[in-house]
PyMOL Python script that loads the backbone (N, CA, C, O; Angstrom):
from pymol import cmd

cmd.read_pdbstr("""\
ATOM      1  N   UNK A   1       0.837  -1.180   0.000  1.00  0.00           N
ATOM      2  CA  UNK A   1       0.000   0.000   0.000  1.00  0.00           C
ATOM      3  C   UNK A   1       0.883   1.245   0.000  1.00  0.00           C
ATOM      4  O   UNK A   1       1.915   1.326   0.667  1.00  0.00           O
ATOM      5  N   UNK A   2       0.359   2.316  -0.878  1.00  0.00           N
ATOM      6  CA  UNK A   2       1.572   3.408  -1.373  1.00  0.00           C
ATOM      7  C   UNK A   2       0.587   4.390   0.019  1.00  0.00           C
ATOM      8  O   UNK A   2      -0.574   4.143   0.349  1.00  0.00           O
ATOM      9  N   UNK A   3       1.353   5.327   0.524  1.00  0.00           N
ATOM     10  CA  UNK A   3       0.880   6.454   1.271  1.00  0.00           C
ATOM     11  C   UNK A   3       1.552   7.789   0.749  1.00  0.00           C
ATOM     12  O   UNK A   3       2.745   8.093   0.713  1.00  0.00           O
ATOM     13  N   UNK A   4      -0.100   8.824   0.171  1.00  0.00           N
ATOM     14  CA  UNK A   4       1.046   9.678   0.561  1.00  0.00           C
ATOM     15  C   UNK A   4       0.323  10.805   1.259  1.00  0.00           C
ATOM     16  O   UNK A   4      -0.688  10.521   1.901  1.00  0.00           O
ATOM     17  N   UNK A   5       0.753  12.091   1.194  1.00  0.00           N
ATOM     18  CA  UNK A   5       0.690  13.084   2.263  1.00  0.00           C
ATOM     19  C   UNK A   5      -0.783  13.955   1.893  1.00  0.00           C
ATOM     20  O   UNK A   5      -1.073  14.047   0.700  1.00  0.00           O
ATOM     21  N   UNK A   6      -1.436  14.404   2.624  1.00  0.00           N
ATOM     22  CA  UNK A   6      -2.542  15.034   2.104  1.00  0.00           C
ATOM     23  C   UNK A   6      -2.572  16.556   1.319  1.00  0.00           C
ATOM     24  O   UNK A   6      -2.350  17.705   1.700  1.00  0.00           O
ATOM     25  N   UNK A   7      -2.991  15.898  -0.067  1.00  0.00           N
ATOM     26  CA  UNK A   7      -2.849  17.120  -1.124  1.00  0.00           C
ATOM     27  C   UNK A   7      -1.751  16.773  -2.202  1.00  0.00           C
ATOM     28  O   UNK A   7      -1.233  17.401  -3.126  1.00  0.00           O
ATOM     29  N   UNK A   8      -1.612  15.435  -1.660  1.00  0.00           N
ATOM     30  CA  UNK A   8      -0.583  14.637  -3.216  1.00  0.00           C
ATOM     31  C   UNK A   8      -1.394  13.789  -3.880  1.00  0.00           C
ATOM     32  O   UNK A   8      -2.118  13.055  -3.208  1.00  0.00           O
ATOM     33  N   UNK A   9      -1.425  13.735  -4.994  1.00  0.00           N
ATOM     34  CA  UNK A   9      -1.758  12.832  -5.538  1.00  0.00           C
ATOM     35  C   UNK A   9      -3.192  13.133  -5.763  1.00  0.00           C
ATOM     36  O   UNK A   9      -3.791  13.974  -5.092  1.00  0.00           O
ATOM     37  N   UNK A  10      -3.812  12.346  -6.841  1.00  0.00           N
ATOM     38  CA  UNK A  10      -5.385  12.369  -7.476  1.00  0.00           C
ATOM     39  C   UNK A  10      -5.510  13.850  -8.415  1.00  0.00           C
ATOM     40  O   UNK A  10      -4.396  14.317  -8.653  1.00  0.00           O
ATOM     41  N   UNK A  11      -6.403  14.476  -8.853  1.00  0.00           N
ATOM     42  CA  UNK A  11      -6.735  15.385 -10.422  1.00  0.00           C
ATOM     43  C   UNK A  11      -6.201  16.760 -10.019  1.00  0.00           C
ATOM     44  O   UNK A  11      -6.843  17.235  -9.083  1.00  0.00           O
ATOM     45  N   UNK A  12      -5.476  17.322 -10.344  1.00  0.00           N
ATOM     46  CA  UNK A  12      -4.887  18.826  -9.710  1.00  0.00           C
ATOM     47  C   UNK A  12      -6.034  19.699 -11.307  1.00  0.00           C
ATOM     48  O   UNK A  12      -5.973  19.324 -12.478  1.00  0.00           O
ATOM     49  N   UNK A  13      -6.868  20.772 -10.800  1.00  0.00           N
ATOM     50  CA  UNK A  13      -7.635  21.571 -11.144  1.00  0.00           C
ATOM     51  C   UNK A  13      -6.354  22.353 -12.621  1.00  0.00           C
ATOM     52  O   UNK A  13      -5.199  22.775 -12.684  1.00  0.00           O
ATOM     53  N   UNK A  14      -6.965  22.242 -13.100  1.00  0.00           N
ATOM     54  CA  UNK A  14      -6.536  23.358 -14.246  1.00  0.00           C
ATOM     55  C   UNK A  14      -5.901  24.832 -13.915  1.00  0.00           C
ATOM     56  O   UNK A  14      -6.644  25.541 -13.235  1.00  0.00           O
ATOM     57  N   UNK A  15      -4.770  25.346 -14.251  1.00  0.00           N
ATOM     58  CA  UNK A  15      -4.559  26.844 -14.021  1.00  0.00           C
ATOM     59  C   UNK A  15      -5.598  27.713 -14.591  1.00  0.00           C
ATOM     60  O   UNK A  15      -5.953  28.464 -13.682  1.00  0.00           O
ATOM     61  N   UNK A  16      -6.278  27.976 -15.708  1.00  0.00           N
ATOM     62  CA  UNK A  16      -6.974  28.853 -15.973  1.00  0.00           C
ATOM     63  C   UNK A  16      -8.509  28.316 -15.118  1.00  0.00           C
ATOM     64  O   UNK A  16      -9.489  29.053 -15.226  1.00  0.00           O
ATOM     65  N   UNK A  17      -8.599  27.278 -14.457  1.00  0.00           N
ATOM     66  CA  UNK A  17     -10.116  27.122 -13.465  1.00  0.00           C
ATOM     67  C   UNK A  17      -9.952  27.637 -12.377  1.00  0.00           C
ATOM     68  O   UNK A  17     -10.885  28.022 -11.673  1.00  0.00           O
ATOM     69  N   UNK A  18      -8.351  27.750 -11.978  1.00  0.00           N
ATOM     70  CA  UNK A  18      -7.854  28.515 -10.720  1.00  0.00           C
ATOM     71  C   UNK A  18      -7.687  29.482 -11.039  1.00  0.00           C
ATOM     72  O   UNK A  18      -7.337  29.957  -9.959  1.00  0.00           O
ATOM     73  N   UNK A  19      -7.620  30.581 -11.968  1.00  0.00           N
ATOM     74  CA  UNK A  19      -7.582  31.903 -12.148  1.00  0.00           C
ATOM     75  C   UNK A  19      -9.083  32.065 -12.093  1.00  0.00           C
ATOM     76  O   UNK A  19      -9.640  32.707 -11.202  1.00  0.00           O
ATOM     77  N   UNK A  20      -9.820  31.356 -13.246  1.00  0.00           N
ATOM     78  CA  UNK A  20     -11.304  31.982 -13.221  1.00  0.00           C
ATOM     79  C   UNK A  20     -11.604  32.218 -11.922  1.00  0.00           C
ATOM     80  O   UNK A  20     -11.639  33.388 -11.543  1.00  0.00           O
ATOM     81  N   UNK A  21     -11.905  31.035 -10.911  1.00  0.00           N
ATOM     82  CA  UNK A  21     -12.130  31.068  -9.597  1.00  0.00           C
ATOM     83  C   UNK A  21     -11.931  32.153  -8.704  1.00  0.00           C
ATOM     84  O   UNK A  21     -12.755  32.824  -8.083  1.00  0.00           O
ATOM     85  N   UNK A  22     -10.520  32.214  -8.756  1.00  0.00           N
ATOM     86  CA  UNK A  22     -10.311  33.587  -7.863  1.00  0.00           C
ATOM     87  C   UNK A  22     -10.483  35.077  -8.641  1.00  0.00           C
ATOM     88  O   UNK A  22     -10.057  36.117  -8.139  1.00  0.00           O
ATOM     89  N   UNK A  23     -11.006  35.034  -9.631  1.00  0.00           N
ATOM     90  CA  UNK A  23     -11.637  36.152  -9.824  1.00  0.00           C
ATOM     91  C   UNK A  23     -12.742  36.181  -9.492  1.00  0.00           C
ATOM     92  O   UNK A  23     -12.982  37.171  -8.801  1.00  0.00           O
ATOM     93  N   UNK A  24     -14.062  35.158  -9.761  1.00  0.00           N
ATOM     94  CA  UNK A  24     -15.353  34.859  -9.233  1.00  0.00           C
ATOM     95  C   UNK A  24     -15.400  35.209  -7.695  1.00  0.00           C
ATOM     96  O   UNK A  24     -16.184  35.937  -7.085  1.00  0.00           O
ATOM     97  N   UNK A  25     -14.286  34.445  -7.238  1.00  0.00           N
ATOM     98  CA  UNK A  25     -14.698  34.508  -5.770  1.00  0.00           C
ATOM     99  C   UNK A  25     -14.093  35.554  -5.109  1.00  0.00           C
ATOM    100  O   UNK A  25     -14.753  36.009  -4.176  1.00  0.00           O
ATOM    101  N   UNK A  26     -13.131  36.013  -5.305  1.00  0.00           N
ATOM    102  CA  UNK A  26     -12.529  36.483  -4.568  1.00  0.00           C
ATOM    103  C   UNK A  26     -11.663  38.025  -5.058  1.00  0.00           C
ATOM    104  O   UNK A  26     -10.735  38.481  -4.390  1.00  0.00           O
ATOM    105  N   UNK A  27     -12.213  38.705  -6.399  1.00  0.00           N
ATOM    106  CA  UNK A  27     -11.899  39.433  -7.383  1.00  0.00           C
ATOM    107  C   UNK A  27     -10.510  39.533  -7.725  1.00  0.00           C
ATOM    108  O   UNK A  27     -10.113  40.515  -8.353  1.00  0.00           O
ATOM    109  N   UNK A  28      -9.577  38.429  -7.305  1.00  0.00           N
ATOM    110  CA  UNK A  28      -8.123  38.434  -7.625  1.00  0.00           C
ATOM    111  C   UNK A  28      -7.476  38.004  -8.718  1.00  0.00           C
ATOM    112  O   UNK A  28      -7.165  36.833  -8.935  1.00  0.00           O
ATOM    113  N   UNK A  29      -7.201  39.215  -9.626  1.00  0.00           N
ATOM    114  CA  UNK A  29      -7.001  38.704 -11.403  1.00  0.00           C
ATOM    115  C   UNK A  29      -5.013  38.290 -11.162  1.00  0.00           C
ATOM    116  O   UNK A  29      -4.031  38.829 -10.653  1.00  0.00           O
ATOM    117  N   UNK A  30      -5.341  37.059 -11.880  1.00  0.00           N
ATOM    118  CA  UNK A  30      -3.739  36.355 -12.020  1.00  0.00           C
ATOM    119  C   UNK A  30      -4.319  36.360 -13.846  1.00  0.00           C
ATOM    120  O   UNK A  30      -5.292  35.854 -14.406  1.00  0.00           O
ATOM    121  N   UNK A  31      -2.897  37.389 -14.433  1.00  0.00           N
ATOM    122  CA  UNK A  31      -2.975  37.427 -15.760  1.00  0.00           C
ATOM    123  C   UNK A  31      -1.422  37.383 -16.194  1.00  0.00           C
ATOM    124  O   UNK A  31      -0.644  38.007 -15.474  1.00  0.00           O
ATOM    125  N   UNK A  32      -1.067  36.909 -16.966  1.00  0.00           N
ATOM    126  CA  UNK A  32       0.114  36.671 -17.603  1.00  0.00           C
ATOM    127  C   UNK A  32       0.382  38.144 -18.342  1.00  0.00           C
ATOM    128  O   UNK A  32      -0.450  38.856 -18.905  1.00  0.00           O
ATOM    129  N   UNK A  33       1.623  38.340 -18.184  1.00  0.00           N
ATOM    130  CA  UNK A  33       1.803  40.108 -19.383  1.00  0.00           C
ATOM    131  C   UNK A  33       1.683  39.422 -21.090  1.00  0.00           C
ATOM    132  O   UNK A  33       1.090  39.689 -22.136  1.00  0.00           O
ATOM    133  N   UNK A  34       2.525  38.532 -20.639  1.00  0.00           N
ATOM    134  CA  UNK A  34       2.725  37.891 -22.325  1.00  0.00           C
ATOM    135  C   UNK A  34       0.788  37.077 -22.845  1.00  0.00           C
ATOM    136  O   UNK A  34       0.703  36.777 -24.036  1.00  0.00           O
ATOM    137  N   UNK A  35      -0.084  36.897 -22.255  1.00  0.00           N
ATOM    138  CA  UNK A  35      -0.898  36.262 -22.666  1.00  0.00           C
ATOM    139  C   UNK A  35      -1.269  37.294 -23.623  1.00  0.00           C
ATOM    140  O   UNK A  35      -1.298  38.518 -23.500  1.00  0.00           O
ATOM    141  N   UNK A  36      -1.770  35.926 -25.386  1.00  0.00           N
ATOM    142  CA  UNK A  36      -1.847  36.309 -26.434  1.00  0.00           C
ATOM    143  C   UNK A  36      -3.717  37.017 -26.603  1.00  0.00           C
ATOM    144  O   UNK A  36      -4.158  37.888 -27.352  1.00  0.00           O
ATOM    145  N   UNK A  37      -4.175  36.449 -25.896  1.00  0.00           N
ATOM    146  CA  UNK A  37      -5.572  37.051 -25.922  1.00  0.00           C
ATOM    147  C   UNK A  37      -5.617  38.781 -25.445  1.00  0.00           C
ATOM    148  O   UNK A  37      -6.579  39.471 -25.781  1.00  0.00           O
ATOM    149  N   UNK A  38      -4.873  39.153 -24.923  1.00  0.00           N
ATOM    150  CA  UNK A  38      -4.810  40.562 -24.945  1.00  0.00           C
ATOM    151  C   UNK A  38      -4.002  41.491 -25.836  1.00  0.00           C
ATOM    152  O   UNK A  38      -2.879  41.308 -26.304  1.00  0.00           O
ATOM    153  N   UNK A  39      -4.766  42.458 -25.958  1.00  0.00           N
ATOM    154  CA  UNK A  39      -4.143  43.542 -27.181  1.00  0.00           C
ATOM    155  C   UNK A  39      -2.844  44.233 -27.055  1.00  0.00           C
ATOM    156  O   UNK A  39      -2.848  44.662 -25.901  1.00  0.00           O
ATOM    157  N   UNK A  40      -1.791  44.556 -27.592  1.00  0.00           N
ATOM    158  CA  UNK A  40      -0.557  45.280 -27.106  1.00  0.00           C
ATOM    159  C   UNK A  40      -0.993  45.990 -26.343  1.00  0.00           C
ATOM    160  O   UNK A  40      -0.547  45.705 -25.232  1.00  0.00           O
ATOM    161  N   UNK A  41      -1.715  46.878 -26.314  1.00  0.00           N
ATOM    162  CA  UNK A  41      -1.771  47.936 -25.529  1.00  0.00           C
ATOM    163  C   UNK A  41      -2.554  47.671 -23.637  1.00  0.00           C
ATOM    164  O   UNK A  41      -2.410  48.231 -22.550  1.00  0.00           O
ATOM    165  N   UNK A  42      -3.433  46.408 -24.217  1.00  0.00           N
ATOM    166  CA  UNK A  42      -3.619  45.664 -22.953  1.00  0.00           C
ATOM    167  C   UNK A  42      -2.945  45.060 -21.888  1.00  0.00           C
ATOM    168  O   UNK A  42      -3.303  45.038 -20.710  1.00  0.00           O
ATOM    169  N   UNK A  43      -1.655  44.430 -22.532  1.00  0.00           N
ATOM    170  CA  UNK A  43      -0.309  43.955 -22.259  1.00  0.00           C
ATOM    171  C   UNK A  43       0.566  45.236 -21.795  1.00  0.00           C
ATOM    172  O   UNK A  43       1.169  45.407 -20.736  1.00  0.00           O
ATOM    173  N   UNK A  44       0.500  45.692 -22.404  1.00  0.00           N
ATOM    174  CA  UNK A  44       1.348  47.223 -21.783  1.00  0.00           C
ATOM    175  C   UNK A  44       0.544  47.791 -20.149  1.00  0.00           C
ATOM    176  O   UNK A  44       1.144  48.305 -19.204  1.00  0.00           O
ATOM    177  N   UNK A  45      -0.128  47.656 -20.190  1.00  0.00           N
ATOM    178  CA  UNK A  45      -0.975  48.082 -19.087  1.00  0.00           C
ATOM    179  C   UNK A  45      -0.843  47.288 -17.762  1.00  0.00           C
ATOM    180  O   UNK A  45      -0.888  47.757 -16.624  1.00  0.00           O
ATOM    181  N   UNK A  46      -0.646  45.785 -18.186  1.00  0.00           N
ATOM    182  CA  UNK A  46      -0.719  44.691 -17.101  1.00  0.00           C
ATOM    183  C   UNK A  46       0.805  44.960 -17.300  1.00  0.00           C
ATOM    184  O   UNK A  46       1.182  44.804 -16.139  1.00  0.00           O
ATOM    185  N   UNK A  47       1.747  45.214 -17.900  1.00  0.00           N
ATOM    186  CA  UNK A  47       3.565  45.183 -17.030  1.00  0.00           C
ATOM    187  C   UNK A  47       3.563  46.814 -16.750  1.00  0.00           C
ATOM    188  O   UNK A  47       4.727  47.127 -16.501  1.00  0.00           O
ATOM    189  N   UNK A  48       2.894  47.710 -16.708  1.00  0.00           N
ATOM    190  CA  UNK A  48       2.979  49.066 -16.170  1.00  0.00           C
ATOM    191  C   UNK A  48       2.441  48.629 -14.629  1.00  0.00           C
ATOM    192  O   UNK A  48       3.325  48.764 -13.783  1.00  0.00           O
ATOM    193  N   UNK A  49       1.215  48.156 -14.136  1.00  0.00           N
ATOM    194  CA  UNK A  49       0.848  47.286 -12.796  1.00  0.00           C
ATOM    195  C   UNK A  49       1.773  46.723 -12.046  1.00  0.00           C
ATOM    196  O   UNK A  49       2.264  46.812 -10.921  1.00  0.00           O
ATOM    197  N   UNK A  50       1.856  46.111 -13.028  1.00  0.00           N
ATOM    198  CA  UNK A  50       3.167  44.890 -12.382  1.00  0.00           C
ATOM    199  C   UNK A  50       4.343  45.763 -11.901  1.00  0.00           C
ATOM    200  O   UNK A  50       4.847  45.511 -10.807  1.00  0.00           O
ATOM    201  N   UNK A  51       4.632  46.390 -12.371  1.00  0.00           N
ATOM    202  CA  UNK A  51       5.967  47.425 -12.146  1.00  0.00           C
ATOM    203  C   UNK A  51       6.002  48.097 -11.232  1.00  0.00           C
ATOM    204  O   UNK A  51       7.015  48.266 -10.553  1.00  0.00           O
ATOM    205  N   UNK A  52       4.399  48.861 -10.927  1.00  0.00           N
ATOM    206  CA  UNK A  52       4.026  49.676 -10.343  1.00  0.00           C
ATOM    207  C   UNK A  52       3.662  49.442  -8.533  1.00  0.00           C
ATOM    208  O   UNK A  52       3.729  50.235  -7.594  1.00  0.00           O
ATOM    209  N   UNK A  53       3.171  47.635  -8.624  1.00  0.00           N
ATOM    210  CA  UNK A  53       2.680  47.459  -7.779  1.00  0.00           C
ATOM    211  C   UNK A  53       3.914  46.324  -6.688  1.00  0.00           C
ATOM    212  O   UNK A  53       4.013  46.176  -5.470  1.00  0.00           O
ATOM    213  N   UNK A  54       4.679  45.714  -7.882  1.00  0.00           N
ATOM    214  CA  UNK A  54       6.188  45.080  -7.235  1.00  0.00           C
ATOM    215  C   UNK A  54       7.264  45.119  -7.614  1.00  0.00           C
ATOM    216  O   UNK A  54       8.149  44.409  -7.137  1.00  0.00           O
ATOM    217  N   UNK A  55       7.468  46.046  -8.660  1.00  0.00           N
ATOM    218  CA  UNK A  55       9.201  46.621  -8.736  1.00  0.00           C
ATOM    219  C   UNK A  55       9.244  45.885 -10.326  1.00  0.00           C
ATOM    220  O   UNK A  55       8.262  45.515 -10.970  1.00  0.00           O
ATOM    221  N   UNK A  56      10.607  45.804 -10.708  1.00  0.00           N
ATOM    222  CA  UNK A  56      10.539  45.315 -11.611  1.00  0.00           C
ATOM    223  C   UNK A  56      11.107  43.701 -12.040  1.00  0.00           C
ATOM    224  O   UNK A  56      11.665  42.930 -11.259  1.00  0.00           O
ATOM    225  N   UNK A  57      10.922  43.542 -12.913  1.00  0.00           N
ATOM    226  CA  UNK A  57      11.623  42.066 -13.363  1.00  0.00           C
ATOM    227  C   UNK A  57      12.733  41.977 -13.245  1.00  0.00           C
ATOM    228  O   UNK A  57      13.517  42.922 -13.152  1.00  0.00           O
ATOM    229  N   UNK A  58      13.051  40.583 -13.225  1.00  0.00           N
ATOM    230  CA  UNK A  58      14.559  40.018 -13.677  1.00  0.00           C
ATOM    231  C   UNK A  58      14.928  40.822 -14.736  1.00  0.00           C
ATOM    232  O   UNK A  58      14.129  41.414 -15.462  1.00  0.00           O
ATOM    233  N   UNK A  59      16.517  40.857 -14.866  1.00  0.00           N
ATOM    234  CA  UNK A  59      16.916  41.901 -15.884  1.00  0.00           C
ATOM    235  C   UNK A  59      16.194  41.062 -17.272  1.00  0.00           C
ATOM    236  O   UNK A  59      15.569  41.645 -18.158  1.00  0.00           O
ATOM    237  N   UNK A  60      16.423  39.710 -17.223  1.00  0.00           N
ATOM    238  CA  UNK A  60      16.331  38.560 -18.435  1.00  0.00           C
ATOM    239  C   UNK A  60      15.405  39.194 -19.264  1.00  0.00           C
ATOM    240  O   UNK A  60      15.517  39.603 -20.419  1.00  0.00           O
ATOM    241  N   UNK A  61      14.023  39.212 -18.102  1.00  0.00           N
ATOM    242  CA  UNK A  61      12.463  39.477 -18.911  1.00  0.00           C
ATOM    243  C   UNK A  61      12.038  40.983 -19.359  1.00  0.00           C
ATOM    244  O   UNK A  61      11.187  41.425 -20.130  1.00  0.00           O
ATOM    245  N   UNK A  62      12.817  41.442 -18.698  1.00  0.00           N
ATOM    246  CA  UNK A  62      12.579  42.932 -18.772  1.00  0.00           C
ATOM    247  C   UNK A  62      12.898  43.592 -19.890  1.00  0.00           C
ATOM    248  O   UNK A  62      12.244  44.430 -20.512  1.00  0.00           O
ATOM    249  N   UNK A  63      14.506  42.913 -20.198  1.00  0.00           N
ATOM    250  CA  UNK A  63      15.192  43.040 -21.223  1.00  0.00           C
ATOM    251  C   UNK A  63      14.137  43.341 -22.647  1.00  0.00           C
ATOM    252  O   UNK A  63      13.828  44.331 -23.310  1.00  0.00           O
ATOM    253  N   UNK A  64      13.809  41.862 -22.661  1.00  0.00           N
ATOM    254  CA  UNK A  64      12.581  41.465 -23.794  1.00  0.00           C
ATOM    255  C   UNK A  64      11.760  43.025 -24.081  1.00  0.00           C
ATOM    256  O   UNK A  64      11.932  43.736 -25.071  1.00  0.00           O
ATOM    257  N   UNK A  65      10.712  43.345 -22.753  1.00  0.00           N
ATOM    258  CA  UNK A  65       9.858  44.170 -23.176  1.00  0.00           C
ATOM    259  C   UNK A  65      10.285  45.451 -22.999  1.00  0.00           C
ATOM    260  O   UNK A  65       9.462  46.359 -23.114  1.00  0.00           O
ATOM    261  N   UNK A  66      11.111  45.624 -22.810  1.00  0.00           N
ATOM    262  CA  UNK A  66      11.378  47.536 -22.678  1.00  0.00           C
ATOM    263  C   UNK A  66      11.742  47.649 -20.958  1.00  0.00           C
ATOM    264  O   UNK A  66      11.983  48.744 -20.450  1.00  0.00           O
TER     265      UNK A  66
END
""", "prot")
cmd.dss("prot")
cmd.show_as("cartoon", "prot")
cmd.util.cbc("prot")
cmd.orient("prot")
């Protein structure tokens, strides 16, 4: 008999059912800068936030967008 610890093992929920969720429930938007469903200028907006609200990126990623 295998044991393991509670919260291992069996169906782990989808990332985008765990984003929907905590926006439903709890109005907390987890959005990617790079996600393709938003418009440049939408994307510009979510790494101006991001910047604004915890400093900035690794030099690596930052590099990329300006």
């Amino acid at each position: 008999m295998r044991w393991m610890p509670k919260g291992y093992g069996g169906k782990r929920r989808p990332p985008e059912d765990v984003k929907r969720d905590g926006w439903h429930e709890h109005g907390i938007l987890v959005v990617s800068e790079d996600d393709q469903r938003l418009t440049w200028p939408e994307r510009e907006l979510i790494r101006q936030l991001g910047r604004k609200l915890y400093g900035k990126r690794a030099a690596t990623k930052e590099a990329c967008h300006g």
